[in-house]
C-alpha positions in Angstrom: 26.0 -45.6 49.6 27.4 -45.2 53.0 27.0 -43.0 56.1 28.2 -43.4 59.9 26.6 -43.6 62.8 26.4 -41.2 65.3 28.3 -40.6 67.7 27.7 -42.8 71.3 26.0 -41.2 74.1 29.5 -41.4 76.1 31.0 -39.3 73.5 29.0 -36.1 73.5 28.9 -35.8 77.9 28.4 -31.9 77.6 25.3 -32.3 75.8 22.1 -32.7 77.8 20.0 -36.2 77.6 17.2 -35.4 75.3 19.6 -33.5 72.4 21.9 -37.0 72.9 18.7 -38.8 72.3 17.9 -36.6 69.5 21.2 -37.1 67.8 20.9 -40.9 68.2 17.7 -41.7 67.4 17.1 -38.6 64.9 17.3 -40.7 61.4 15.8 -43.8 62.7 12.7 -42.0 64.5 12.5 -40.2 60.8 11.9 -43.5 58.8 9.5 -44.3 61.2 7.5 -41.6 60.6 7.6 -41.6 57.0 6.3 -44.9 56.9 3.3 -44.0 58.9 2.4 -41.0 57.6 2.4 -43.1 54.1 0.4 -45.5 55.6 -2.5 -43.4 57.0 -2.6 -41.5 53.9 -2.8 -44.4 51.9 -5.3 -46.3 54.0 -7.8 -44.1 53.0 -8.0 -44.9 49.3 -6.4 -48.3 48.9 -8.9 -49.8 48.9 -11.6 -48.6 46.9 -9.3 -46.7 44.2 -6.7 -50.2 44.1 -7.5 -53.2 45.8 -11.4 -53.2 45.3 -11.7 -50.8 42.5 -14.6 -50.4 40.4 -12.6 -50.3 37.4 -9.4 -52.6 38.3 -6.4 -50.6 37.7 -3.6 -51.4 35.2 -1.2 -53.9 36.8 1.9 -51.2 37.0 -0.1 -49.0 39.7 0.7 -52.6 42.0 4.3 -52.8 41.0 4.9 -49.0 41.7 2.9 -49.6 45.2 5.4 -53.1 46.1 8.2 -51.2 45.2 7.4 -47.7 47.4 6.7 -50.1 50.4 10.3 -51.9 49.3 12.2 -48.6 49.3 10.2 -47.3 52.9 11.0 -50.7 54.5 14.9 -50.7 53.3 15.1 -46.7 54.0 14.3 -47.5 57.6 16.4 -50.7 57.2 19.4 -48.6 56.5 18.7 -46.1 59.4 18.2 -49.1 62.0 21.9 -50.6 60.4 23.4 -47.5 61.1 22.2 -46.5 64.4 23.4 -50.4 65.6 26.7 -49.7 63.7 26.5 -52.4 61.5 27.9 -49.9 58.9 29.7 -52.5 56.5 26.4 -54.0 56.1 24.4 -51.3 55.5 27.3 -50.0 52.6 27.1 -53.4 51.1 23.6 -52.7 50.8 23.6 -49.3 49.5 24.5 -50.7 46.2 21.4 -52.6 46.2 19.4 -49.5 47.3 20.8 -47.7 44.8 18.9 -49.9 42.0 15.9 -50.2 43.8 15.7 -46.1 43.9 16.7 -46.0 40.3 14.0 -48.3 40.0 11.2 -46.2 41.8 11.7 -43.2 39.7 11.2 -45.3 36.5 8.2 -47.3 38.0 7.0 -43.8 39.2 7.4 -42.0 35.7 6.0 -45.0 34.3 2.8 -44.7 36.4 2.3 -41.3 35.9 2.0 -41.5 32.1 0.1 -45.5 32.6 -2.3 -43.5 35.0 -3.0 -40.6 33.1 -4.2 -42.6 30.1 -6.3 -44.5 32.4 -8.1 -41.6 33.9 -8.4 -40.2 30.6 -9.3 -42.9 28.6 -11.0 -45.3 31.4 -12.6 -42.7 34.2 -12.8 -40.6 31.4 -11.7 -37.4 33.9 -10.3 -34.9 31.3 -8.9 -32.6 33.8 -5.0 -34.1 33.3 -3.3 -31.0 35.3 -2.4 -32.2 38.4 -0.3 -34.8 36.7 2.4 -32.1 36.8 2.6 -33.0 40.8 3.8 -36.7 40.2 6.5 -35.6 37.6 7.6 -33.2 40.2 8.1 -35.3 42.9 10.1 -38.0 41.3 11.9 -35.0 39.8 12.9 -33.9 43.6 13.5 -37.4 44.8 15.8 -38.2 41.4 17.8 -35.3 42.1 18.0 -35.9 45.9 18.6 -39.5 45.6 21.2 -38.9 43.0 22.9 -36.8 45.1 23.3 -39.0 48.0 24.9 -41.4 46.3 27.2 -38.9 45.1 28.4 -37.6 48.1 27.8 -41.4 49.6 31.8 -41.0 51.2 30.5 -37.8 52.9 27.9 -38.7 55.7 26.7 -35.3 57.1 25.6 -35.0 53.2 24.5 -38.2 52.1 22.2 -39.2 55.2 20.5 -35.5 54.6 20.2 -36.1 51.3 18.5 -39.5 51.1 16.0 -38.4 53.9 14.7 -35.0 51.7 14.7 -38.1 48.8 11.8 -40.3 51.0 9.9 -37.4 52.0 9.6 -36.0 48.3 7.5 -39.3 48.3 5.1 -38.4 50.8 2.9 -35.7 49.2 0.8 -38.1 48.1 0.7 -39.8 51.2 -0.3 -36.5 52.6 -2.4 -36.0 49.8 -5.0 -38.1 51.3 -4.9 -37.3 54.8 -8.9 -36.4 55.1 -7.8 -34.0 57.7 -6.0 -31.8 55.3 -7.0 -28.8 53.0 -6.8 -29.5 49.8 -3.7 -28.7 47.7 -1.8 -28.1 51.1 -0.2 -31.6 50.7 3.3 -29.9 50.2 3.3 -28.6 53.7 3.3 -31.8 55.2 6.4 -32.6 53.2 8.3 -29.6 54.2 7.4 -30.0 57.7 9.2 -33.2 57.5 12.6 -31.9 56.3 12.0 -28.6 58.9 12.2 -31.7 61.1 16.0 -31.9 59.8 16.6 -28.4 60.0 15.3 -28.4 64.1 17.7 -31.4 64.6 20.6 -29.8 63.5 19.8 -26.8 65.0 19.7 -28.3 68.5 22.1 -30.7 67.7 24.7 -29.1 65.7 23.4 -25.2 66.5 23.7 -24.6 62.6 21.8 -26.0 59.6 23.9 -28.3 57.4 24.1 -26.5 53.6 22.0 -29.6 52.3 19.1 -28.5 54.0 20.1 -24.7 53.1 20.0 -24.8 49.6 17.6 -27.8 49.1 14.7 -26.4 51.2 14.0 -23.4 49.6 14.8 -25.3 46.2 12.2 -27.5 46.7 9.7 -24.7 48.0 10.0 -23.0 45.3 9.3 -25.4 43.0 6.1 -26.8 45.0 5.0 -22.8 45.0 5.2 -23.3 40.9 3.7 -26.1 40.7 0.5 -25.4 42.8 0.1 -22.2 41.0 0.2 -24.3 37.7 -2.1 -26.4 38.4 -4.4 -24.2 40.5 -4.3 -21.1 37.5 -4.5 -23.9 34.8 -2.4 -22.2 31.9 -3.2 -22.9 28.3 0.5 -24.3 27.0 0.2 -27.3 30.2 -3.3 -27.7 29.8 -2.4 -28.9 26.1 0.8 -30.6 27.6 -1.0 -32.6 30.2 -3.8 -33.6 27.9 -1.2 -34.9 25.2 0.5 -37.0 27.6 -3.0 -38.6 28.7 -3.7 -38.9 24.7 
């Protein structure tokens, strides 16, 4: 998995200072973020729904949590290596990224199905819709993450592509901002990527076909699945409830 840094500020003197800045510091500022909004979000329940739980949570819930930090901490690792230019380093690594996201999408399937029994079983919360939202999420970052390993050799592609990959994994990081409506999670996530789309607007002055035909892909879908689980329909009502069985 490789990408390039961007271009030094010496190389781009007809652009002004703050669209330079924006184009060096873009990705790196982006993984940044991530990791805090994860972290606020998360900071809110932690504790009382993992930590110090009434009802201690089955062990994979702390694996999946280990290994979300782990893939945070080495997206922003990866950003940092590029933006320094140690690129060899960070393609050497890639490889090791690339099982460590393989591994988060099992871990996160895993613990969608491990938690749905729990709540079912243990909390005894029959309501098992909104386990559609997990599946969907790993679904986007699976196909996102895939993709930039794919196109890996082309960097405009891959670095777009494994950023819409990381924040798929903030709606439920946004999910428990207290600030927040609820069911409006998906917004925070698409503000995100729009983040990507501004950048290459000022940057670039066009938006890169990643963010073209994955943005409205993934809107899309969120728009489904909301209306799913807010409309509740018979055949995933049954689904849901089998897979919590």
């Amino acid at each position: 998995m490789s990408t390039v840094a961007s271009a030094p500020l010496t190389h781009a003197p007809g652009k002004a200072v703050p669209l330079r800045f924006v184009e060096k510091y873009f990705y790196t500022f982006m993984s940044l973020l991530i990791v805090a909004v994860v972290t606020y979000g998360f900071s809110h329940t932690v504790d009382q729904n993992l930590v110090h739980a009434s009802e201690p949570r089955p062990a994979i819930l702390w694996v999946h949590g280990f290994l979300f930090s782990g893939w945070l901490a080495f997206f922003s690792l990866q950003s940092v290596l590029v933006r320094v230019r140690s690129v060899n380093v960070h393609r050497t690594l890639g490889w090791f990224g690339a099982a460590m996201g393989a591994g988060v999408f099992v871990i996160g399937i895993v613990t969608t199905f491990t938690m749905a029994k729990f709540h079912f079983h243990v909390l005894h919360d029959t309501d098992m819709i909104f386990v559609l939202v997990p599946f969907w999420d790993m679904a986007c970052f699976a196909v996102a993450f895939g993709l930039s390993i794919y196109w890996r050799k082309k960097p405009d592609y891959h670095r777009r592509l494994a950023l819409i990959a990381t924040c798929a994994l903030t709606a439920a990081g946004f999910g428990r901002f207290p600030i927040l409506p609820p069911g409006t999670f998906y917004a925070g996530v698409d503000l995100l990527i729009l983040l990507g789309v501004a950048r290459d607007l000022l940057v670039d002055k066009r938006v890169n076909a990643v963010y073209r035909v994955a943005l409205p892909v993934l809107v899309a879908g969120q728009v489904l699945v909301m209306y799913t689980v807010i409309t509740k329909p018979e055949y995933w009502v049954q689904m849901a409830t089998a897979i919590a069985l």
